[in-house]
MIKOL-170771 format. One line per 5 residues: number of its first residue (from 1); their letters; for each residue y, z, x of C-alpha. Coordinates in nm, 2 decimals, decimal comma, always signed. Each point is the difference from the previous one (the first is absolute). Example, Ala and Ser with C-alpha at 12.3 -4.5 7.8 and 13.67 -1.06 7.14 Angstrom:
1> as> -0,45 +0,78 +1,23 | +0,34 -0,07 +0,14
This chain:
1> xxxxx> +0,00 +0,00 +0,00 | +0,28 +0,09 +0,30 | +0,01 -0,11 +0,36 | +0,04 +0,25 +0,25 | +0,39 -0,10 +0,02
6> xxxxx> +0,03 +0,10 -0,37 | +0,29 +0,26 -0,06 | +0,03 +0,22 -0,30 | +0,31 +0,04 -0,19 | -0,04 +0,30 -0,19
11> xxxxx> +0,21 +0,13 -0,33 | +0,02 +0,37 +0,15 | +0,18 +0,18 -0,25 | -0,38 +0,07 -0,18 | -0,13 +0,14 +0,36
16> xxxxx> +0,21 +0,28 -0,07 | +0,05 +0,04 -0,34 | -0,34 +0,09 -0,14 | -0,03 +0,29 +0,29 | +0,32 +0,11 -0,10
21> xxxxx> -0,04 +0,04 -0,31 | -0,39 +0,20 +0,05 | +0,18 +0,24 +0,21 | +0,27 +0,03 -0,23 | -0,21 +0,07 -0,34
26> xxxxx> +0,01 +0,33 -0,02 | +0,29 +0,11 +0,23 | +0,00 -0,10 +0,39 | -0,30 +0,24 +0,20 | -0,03 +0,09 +0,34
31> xxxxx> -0,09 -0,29 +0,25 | +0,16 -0,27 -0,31 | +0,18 -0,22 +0,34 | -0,35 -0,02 +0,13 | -0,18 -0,10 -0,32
36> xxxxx> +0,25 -0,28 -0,04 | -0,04 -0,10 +0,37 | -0,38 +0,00 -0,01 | +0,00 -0,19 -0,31 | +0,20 -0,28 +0,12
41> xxxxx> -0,19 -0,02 +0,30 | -0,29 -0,02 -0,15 | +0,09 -0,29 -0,28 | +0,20 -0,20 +0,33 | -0,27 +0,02 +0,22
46> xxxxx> -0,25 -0,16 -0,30 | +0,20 -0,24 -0,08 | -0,02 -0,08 +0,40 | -0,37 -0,03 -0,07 | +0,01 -0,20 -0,32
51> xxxxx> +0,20 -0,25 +0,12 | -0,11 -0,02 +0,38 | +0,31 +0,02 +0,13 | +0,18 +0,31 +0,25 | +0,34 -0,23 -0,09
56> xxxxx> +0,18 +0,19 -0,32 | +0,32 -0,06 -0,10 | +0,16 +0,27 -0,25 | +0,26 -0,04 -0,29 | +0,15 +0,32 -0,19
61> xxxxx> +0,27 +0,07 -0,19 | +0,34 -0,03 +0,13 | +0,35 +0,04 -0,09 | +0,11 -0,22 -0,36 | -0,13 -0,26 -0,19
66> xxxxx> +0,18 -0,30 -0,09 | -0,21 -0,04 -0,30 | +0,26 +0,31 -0,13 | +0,28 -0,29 -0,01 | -0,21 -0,24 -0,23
71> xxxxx> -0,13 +0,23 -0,25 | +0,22 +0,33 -0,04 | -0,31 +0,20 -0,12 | -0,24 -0,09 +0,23 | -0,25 +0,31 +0,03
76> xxxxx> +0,24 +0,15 -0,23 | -0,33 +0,19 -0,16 | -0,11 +0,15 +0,29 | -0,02 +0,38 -0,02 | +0,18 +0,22 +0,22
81> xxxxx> -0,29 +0,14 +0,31 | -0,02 +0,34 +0,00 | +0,13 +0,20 +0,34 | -0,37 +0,06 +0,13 | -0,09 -0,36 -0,02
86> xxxxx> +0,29 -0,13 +0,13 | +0,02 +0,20 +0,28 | -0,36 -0,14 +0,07 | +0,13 -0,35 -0,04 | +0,32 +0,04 +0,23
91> xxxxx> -0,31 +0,13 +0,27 | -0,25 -0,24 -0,07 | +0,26 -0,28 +0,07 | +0,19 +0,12 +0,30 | -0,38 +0,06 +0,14
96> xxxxx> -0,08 -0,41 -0,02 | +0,35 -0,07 +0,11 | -0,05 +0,21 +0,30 | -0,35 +0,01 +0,12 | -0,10 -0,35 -0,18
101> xxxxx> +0,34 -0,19 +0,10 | +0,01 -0,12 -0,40 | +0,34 -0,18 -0,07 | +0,20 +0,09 -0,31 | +0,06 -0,26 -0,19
106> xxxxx> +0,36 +0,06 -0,09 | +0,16 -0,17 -0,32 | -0,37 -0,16 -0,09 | -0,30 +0,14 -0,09 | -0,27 +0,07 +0,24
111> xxxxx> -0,21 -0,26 -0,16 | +0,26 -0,25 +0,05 | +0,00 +0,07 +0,36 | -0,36 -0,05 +0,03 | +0,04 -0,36 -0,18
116> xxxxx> +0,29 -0,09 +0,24 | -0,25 +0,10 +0,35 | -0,30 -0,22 -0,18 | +0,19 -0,29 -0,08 | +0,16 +0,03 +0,36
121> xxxxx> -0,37 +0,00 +0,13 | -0,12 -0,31 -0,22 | +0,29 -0,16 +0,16 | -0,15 +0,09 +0,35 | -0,34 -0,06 -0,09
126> xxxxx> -0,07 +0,37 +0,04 | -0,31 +0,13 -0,18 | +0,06 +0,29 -0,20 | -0,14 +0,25 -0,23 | +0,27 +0,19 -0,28
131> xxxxx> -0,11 +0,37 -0,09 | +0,11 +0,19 -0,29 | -0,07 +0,11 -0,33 | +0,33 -0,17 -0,23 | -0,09 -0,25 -0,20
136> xxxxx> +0,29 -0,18 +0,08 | -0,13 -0,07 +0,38 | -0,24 -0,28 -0,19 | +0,29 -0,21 +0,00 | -0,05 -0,08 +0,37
141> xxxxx> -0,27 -0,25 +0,10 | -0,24 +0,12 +0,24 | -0,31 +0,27 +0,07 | +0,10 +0,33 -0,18 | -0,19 +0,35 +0,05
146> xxxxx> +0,06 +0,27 -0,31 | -0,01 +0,33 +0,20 | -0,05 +0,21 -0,30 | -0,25 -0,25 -0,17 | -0,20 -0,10 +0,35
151> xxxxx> +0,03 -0,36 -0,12 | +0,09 -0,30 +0,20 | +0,15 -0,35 -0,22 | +0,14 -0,30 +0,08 | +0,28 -0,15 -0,18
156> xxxxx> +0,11 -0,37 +0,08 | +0,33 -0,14 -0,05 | -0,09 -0,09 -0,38 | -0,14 +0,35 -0,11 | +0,33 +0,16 +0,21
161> xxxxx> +0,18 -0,22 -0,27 | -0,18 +0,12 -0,30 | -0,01 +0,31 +0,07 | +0,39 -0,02 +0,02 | +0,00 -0,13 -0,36
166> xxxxx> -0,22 +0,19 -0,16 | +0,20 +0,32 +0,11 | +0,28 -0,20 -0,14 | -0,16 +0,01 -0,31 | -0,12 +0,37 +0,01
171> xxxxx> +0,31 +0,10 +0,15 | -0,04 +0,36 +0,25 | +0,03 +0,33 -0,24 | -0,06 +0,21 +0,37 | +0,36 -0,20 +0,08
176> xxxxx> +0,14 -0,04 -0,35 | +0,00 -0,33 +0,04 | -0,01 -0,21 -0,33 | -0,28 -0,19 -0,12 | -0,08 -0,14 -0,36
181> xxxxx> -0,10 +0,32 -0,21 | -0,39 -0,05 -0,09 | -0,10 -0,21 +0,27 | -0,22 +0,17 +0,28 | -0,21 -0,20 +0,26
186> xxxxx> -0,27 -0,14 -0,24 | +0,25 -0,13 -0,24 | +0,21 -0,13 +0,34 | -0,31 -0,16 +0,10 | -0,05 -0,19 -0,31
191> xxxxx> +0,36 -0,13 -0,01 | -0,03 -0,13 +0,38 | -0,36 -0,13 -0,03 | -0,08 -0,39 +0,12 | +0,40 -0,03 +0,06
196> xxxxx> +0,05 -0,14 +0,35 | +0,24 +0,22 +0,27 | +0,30 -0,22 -0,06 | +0,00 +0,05 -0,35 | -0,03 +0,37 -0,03
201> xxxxx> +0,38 +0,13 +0,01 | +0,03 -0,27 -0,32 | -0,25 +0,19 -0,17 | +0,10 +0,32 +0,05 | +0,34 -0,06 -0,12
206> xxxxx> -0,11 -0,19 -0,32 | -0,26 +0,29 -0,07 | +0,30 +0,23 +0,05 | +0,21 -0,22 -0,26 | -0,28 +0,00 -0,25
211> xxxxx> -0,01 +0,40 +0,00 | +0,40 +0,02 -0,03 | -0,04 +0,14 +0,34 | +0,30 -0,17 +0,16 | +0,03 -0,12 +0,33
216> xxxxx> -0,23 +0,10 +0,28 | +0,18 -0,12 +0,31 | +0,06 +0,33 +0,09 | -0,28 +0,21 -0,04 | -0,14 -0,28 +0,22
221> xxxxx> +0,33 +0,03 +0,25 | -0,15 +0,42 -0,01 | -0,38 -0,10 +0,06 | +0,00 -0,24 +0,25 | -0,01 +0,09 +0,36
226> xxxxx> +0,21 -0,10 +0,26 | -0,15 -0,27 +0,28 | +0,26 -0,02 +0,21 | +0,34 +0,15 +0,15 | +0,18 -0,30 -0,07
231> xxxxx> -0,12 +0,05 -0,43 | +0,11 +0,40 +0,08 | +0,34 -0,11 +0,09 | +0,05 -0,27 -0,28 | -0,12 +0,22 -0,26
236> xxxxx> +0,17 +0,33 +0,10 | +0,33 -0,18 +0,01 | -0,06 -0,10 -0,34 | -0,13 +0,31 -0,14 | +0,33 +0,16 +0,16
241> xxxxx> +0,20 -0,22 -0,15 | -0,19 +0,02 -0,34 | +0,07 +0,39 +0,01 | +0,37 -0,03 +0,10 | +0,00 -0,24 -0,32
246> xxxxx> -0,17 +0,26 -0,21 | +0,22 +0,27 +0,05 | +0,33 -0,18 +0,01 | -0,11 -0,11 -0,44 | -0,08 +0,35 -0,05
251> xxxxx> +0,38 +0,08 +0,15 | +0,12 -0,29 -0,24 | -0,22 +0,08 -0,28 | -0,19 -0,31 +0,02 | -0,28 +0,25 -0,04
């Protein structure tokens, strides 16, 4: 499945936030820092195995998200952690930054970062493997290993695409992103089967007409990952000015 060139661009943030939140449960114990060390140890050093590789690249949370300039209430539903569990977060993540060398992925989300390095290494014809447990990962084409699930997949260019669409149709309740109400990946499956990659988007948006859904485009503008820094610059300039627009109707009353 990998050569022995193969480098792993893994979604980090999940290395540390199931351990963090086990030693967090029921208040933080004696020894919680070395739990959470141990256990990310443990899951990086398996994920060496699983994907033959000593090369590992890590992506955690950084500073921002442009995605907040789209869409004003972007993980708006997201509940407020408690002081236990985020002081096990703030831990857990300084501990990759610092002993694992991961790089925050400021203004983006990690998963965006790890879709930027992987299209940078189809580019270079540089085999790679993706590890990480969010669904939205199975946008990228290429070897994936589930770290939680022990599973390995491959997605090509075409299931990358659908994938994209059918969360289109589903929408993301974890990211209060908007989908058509009703519709959950069965029903999304239906809607997109036999209809050919280039034709997807146009299905989406009529099946989002004929639920008086409105207009996708940005749910998908929310869901899509980033693939390159030059994309990250063109669409955090627009979702800047989008926001300046925003608020400048609200001072007008335009909203």
């Amino acid at each position: 499945m990998f050569t022995e060139d193969a480098i792993i661009f893994c979604d980090a943030d999940s290395l540390f936030f199931r351990p963090a939140a086990a030693v967090s449960k029921d208040g933080l114990k004696r020894n919680w820092k070395s739990d959470i060390r141990k256990a990310i140890n443990h899951t990086i050093n398996r994920i060496k195995r699983e994907c033959m590789s000593d090369k590992i690249m890590h992506a955690v949370k950084g500073k921002g998200n442009f995605r907040h300039g789209i869409y004003k209430d972007y993980k708006a539903n997201r509940k407020e952690l408690n002081d236990d569990l985020r002081t096990a977060l703030n831990y857990g993540h300084g501990y990759m930054c610092d002993k694992h060398g991961a790089v925050m992925a400021d203004d983006m989300e990690a998963d965006d970062l790890v879709c930027i390095w992987a299209h940078e290494a189809i580019e270079e014809n540089q085999d790679y493997c993706i590890a990480g447990i969010d669904k939205d990962l199975l946008q990228i084409p290429g070897n994936h290993f589930n770290f939680v699930k022990s599973s390995h997949v491959y997605v090509d260019h075409d299931a990358g695409h659908l994938n994209l669409m059918r969360q289109c149709l589903t929408g993301d309740t974890a990211d209060n992103i908007p989908g058509i109400k009703g519709i959950g990946p069965k029903k999304a499956d239906k809607i997109l089967n036999g209809i050919p990659s280039s034709r997807q988007w146009s299905r989406v948006r009529a099946a989002w007409r004929g639920h008086n859904a409105g207009d996708p485009t940005t749910s998908r503008r929310l869901l899509e990952l980033l693939t390159s820094w030059e994309e990250y610059e063109t669409i955090r300039s627009k979702a800047e000015s989008e926001s300046v627009q925003r608020e400048q109707d609200v001072l007008s009353g335009k909203e």
